[in-house]
N, C-alpha and C positions, 0 to 999 in steps of 0.2 A: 509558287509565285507564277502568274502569268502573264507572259509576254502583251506587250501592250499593241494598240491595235493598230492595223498596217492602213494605212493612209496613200492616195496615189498623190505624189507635192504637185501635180498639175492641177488638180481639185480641190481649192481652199473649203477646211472644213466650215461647216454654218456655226454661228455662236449660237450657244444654246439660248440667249436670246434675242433669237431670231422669231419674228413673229410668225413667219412662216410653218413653223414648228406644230407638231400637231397637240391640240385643245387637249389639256390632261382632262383624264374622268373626274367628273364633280358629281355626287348625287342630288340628284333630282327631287324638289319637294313634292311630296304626293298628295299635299290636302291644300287649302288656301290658308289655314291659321299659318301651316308651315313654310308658304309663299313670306306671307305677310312678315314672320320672324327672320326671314334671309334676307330682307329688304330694310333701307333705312325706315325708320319712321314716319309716318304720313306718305310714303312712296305709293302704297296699296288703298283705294279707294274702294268703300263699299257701301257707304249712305247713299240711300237713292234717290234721292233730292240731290247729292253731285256728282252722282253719276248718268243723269242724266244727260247734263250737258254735253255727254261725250256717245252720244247715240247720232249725233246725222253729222252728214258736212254741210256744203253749202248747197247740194243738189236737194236738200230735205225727201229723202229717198222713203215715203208711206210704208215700206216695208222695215224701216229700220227695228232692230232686235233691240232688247234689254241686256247689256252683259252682266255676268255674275260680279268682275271687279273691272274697274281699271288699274294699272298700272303706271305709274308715272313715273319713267326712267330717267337716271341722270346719266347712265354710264352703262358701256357694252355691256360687263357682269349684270348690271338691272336684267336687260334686253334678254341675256341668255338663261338669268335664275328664270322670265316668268315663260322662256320658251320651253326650258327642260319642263317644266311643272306643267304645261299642256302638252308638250309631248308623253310625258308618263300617264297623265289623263283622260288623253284624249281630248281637250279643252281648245274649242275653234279659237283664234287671237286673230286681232285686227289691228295691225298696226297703224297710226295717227300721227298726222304732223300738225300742223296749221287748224284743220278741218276746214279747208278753202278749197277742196275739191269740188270739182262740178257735174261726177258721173255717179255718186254713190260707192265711190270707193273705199270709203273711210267709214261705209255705214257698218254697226254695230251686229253684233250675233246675238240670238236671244241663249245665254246661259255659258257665254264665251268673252275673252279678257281684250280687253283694249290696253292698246301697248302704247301710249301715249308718250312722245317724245318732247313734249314742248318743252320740257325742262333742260333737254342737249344746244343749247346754243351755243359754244366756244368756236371760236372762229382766228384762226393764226393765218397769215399771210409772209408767204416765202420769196419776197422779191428776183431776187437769184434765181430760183427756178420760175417766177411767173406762177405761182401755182398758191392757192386758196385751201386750207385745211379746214372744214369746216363739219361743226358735228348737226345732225338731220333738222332740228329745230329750228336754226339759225333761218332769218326771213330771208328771201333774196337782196331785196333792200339793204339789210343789215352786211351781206356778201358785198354788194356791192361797194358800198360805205366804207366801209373795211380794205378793199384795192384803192379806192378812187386817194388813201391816205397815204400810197405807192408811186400814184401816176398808175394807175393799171385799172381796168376794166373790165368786169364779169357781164357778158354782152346777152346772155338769154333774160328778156325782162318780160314775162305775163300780164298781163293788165292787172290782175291781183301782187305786184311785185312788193309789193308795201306791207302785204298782210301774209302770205303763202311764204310756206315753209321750205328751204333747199332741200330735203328728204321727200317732201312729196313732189318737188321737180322734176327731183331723180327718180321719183316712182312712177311718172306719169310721163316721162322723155316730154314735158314741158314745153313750149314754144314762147309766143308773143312776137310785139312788135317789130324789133327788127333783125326777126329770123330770115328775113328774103335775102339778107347778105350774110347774117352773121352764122346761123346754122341754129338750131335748137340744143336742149342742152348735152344731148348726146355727144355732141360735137368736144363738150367742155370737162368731162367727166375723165380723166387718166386713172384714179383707181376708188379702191370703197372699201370699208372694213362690213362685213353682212354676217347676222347670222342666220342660221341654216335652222330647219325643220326641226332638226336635232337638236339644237344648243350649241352648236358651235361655231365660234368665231373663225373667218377667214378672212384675210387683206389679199385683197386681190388688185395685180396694176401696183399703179404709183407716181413718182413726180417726173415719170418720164414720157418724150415727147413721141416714140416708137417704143415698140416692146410689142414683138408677136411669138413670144415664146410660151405655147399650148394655145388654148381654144379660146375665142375673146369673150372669156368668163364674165367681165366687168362691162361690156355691151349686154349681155344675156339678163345681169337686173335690172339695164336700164329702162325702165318702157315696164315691169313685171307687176307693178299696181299692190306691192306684199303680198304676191303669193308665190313667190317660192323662197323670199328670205324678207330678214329686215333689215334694212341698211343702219347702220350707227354711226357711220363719218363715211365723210368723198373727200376725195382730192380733187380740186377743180384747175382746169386751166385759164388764167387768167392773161389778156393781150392788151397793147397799152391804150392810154384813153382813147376817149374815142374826141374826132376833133368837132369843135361848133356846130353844129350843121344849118343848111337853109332847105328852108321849109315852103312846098307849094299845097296849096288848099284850090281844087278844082271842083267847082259844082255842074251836074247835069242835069238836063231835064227827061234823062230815060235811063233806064237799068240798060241795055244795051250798051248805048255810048260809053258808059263808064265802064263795062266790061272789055268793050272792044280797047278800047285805052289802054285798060290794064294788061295787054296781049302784045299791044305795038311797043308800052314801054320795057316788057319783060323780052322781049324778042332781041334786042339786043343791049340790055343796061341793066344797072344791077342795083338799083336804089339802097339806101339804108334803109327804108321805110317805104309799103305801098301798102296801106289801109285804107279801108271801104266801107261805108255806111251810106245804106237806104232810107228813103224818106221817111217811114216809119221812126228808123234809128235817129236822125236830126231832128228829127219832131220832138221827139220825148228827149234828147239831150237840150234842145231849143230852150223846151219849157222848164230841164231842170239848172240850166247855167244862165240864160238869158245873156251869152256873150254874139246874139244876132250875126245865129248860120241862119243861112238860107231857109225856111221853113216849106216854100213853095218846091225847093229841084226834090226830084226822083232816088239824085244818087249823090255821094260826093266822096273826093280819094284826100287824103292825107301824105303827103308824100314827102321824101328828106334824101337830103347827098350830105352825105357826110366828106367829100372830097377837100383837099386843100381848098383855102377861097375860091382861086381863080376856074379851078377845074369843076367846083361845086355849081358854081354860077352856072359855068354852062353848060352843063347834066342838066339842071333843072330849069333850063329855058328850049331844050330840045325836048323834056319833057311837057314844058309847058305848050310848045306845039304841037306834038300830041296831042294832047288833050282839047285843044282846041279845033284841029282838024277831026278829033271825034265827036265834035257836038260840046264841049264844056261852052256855059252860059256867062262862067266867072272864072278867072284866074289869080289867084290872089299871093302875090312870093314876099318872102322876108327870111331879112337872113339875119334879125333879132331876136337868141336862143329863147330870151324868155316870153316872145311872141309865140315865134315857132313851139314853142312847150305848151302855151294854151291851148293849143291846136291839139295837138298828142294827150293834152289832158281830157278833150272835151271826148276823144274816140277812147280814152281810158274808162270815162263814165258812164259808155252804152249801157253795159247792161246794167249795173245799178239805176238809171234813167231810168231804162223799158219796165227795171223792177216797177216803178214807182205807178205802173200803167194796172198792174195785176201780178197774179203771181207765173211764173214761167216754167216752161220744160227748154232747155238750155241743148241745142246739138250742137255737133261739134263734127263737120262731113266736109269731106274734102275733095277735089278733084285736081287731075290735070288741067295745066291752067288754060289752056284752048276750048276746054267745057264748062269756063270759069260762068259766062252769060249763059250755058242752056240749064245748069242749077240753081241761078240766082231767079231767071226769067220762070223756070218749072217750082220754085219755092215758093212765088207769087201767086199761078196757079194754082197751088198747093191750096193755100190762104184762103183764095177768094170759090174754090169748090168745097173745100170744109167748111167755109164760113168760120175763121179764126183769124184773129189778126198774126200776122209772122212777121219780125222787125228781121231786118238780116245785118250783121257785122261783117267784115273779114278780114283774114290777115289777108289780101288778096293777090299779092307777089309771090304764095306760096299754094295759093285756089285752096283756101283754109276757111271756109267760111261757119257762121256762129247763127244760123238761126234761133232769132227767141220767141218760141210757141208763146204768148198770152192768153190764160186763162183766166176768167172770172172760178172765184173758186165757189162761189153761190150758185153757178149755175149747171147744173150737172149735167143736161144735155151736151154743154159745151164742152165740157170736161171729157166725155167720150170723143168728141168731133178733134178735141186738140191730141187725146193719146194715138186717134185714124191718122193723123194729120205728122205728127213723128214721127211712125212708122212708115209714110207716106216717101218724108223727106229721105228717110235712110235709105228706103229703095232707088229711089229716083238718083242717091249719091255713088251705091252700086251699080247701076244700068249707066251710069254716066263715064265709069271704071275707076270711079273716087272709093273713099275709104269711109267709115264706120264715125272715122275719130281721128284727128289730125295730131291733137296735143293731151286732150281733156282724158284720153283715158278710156277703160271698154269699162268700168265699173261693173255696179248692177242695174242702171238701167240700160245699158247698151249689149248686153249678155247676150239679149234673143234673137240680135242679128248676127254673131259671131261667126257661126259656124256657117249661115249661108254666106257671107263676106269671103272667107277663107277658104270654103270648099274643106270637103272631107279629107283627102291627104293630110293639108295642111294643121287645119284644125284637129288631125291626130296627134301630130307630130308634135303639137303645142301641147297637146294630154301628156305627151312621152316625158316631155320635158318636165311638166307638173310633179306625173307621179312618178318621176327619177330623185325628184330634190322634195318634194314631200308627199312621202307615200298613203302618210296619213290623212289626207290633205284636211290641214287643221290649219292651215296658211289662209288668213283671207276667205275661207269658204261661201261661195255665191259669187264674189268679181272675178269677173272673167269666166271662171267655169262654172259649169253646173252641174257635172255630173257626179254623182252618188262616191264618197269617197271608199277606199279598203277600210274592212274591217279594222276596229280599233277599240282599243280600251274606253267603257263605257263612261259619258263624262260625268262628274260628283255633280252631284244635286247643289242646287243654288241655295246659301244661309236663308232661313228664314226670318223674317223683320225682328226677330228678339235676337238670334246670331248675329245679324247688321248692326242693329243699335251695342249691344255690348263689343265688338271690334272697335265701334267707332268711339265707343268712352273709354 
C-alpha cells in the first residue's frame, strides 16, 4: 500500500480540470485521407474550384499560393488535429478569418493548408465581468451587437467592422476609428485560448482586469499575424455604452491647415473621433454617395466628443475654433446621432470609393503626430513625381494615415511607377520616425521593409521569438518573415485531380 501524496494545505491543488493542465498526446495524422477521417465531414476542402476562393484576402497579394486543402474548423480540436498533421509533415498552414485583411496576410501557400475559421462564431457575454467570450470568426459587428444587448460596448471598430473577423483583429492588433480615445484592440484583449506550432492548446489570461503573473504571453499574439500560433477564442474586455455623440465636419482648402489643426486639437484634447480625408478621398466618396461634401477643399476632419451633452458641446466648439483659426472654409456641427453617422459613414467608404477609381496598393504608415503634415504633404510629392494618383485617409488623432496608391491595371508603365511609389511612401514613413504599419499588419507585402524599419537587433530578436514558438516555421510562412525555415520533414505531394475528385464524391 502506498502512502498517498503529501500536499502543502497552503497550496490548493489544480482540479484535473483545469485547463491549464498540460495537452495529453494525441497522434498526429500523417497523410491528408487521415486529416480528412479525424475531422467532421465536409470540414476538409479539396475541390479546386473551392478552394480557391480561400487563396487571397482583400489585399489580392499576385503572389498568392494554391493550398493542397483547406480546413474549416469549428472547434479548438479542428485547429490542433490540422496543426499536429502539418507539424508531422512539414505542411506550411495559414491561418484565416474574415479574409478582410489588407496586407496579404491570409494569402495562401502553394502546397500548404488554410486553416479557415469562419465557421467559429459563438459569441457569450459575461455582464459581471464586463467581458466578451468570443470564438475567432465571430465579426466585430457581431461582438459588438452582442454587448450593445448588455448596455456595454466593444470600442475597437475598423472601417471594415461589418465584414472583419475578431480573430484577425486579434491577429493584426487592429485599430479604427475611435482609437484616439479608446486604444486599439490590444487594449481590449484579457486572454485567448492559441494553439501552438505543435498542437497544442494553451489559455492564456482571462476575465481578469490585472494579472502579471509570468511574461505577458497573451500581448506576445497580439499583433503576430499567425505566425507563431492560431488563436481559437479571446476574451475581450468590454466598457459601458458609449453615450450620443456630436459631430463636427471641418473642410480646408490646404493639406497643411488641416494638419496643423489636427496638432492644436491633439495637444491638449482627446476627441472620440479625429479623421482625415484629402481631396482626392472626398472626391471619389462625393461621386460614390452624392451626400454633397465639399468637392473643391484640399482636406477635411471628421471629428466626435462623445462627452455628456453639456461638456460635448463645448469640446467641440473649442474644437471648432481650432479649426477655424487654422484655415477651415466650413464648419459644420450636429449633435443628431443619425446625422453625425452619415458623416462617419461617408469616411467608412473611402476606400471602397477610391476602389471604384482603379485597383489599389493600400499602406498603412504612421507617424508621430507633429510629423502628421510633413507625410501627408511628402505623400502628395510622392504622387505628383511618380505620376500616380495617391488618395490619402487617416485615422489622424493617432498620425495613422491610409494612403491609397491607384493603379490602372492596363497600364504597366504605371504599374512599376505606383510599386516606386509604395516603396517611396514607406521610406518617407521611416525617415519621418513613423512606422511600416499602424493597424493593417506587416503581411507579405510589407515584408521587405521589416528588417530596415526595426534595425538588426531588433528584427533578430523577433527571429528568436519565431523560431522558439515555431521551429519549423510552418506558421504563416512569408508574413512577416522571410527567412529560410529549419530543416524539416519533407511535405506530401499535393492529390492529383483524380485523388481530388474522388475525396470530394
Amino acid at each position: 500500500m502506498t502512502d498517498p501524496p503529501v500536499t502543502d494545505p497552503l497550496v490548493p491543488a489544480r482540479p484535473v480540470t483545469d485547463p491549464r493542465m498540460p495537452n495529453p498526446p494525441v497522434p498526429a495524422p500523417t497523410t491528408l485521407d487521415g486529416l480528412i477521417a479525424a475531422l467532421s465531414p465536409g470540414s476538409v476542402i479539396t475541390d479546386d474550384a473551392a478552394v480557391q476562393a480561400y487563396r487571397w484576402d482583400r489585399a489580392n497579394d499576385p503572389g498568392a499560393g494554391t493550398p493542397l486543402a483547406v480546413v474549416r474548423a469549428t472547434c479548438t480540436e479542428d485547429v490542433q488535429a490540422a496543426v499536429r498533421f502539418a507539424a508531422a509533415t512539414g505542411t506550411p498552414v495559414v491561418p484565416r478569418g474574415a479574409g478582410s485583411g489588407l496586407s496579404g496576410g491570409s494569402s495562401a501557400v502553394d502546397g500548404g493548408l488554410v486553416i479557415s475559421l469562419e465557421r467559429m462564431r459563438e459569441i457569450t457575454i459575461d455582464p459581471a465581468t464586463r467581458t466578451a467570450t468570443a470564438q475567432p470568426g465571430a465579426f466585430n459587428a457581431e461582438v459588438k451587437a452582442a454587448a450593445a444587448e448588455h448596455g456595454l460596448w466593444y470600442p475597437p471598430d475598423p472601417s471594415s467592422y461589418e465584414f472583419c473577423s475578431i480573430g484577425g483583429n486579434v491577429a493584426t492588433n487592429a485599430g479604427g476609428l475611435c482609437c484616439v480615445k479608446y486604444g486599439v484592440t490590444t487594449d481590449y484583449v484579457l486572454g485567448m485560448t492559441v494553439v501552438l506550432a505543435d498542437g497544442r492548446a494553451v489559455h492564456l489570461g482571462g476575465p481578469r482586469i490585472k494579472d502579471v503573473a509570468g511574461l505577458s504571453l497573451t500581448k506576445l499574439f497580439v499583433g503576430s499575424e499567425g505566425t507563431l500560433g492560431v488563436i481559437t477564442e479571446v476574451i475581450l474586455r468590454l466598457v459601458p455604452a458609449q453615450k450620443p455623440p456630436t459631430t463636427l465636419v471641418a473642410t480646408f482648402p490646404t493639406l497643411v491647415g488641416a494638419t496643423d489643426a489636427v496638432q492644436a486639437i491633439t495637444r491638449t484634447m482627446r476627441p472620440a473621433m479625429l479623421e482625415f480625408m484629402d481631396g482626392p478621398t472626398i472626391r471619389a466618396v462625393e461621386d460614390m454617395t452624392r451626400m454633397g461634401l465639399d468637392a473643391a477643399a484640399a482636406a477635411m476632419l471628421v471629428i466626435q466628443s462623445d462627452d455628456h451633452a453639456g461638456a460635448a458641446a463645448a469640446e467641440i466648439a473649442e474644437i471648432e475654433r481650432i479649426c477655424t483659426e487654422a484655415g477651415a472654409t466650413e464648419c459644420y456641427t450636429t449633435g443628431d446621432p443619425d446625422e453625425g453617422e452619415a458623416f462617419v459613414q461617408a469616411r467608412r467608404m473611402a476606400i471602397p470609393a477610391v476602389e471604384r477609381t482603379g485597383r489599389i496598393l493600400l499602406e498603412d504608415v504612421g507617424v508621430p503626430i507633429p510629423r502628421l503634415g510633413d507625410l501627408v504633404t511628402g505623400i502628395a510629392q510622392i504622387s505628383a513625381a511618380r505620376d500616380v494618383p495617391i488618395a490619402v485617409l487617416a485615422h489622424a488623432g493617432d498620425g495613422n494615415t491610409h494612403p491609397l496608391i491607384v493603379v490602372d491595371p492596363s497600364d504597366i508603365a504605371q504599374q512599376q511607377r505606383a510599386a516606386d511609389a509604395y516603396g517611396d511612401v514607406m521610406n518617407l514613413a521611416i525617415s519621418l520616425g513613423g512606422t511600416i504599419t499602424g493597424e493593417h499588419g506587416v503581411g507579405r507585402l510589407k515584408r521587405p521593409w521589416l528588417a530596415d524599419y526595426l534595425g538588426d537587433d531588433v528584427f533578430e530578436l523577433n527571429r528568436r521569438v519565431k523560431d522558439a514558438l515555431d521551429p519549423q516555421h510552418i506558421l504563416n510562412p512569408g508574413a512577416v518573415f522571410d527567412h529560410a525555415p529549419d530543416p524539416a520533414p519533407a511535405p506530401i505531394p499535393a492529390p492529383t485531380p483524380a485523388e481530388r475528385a474522388d475525396r470530394a464524391g
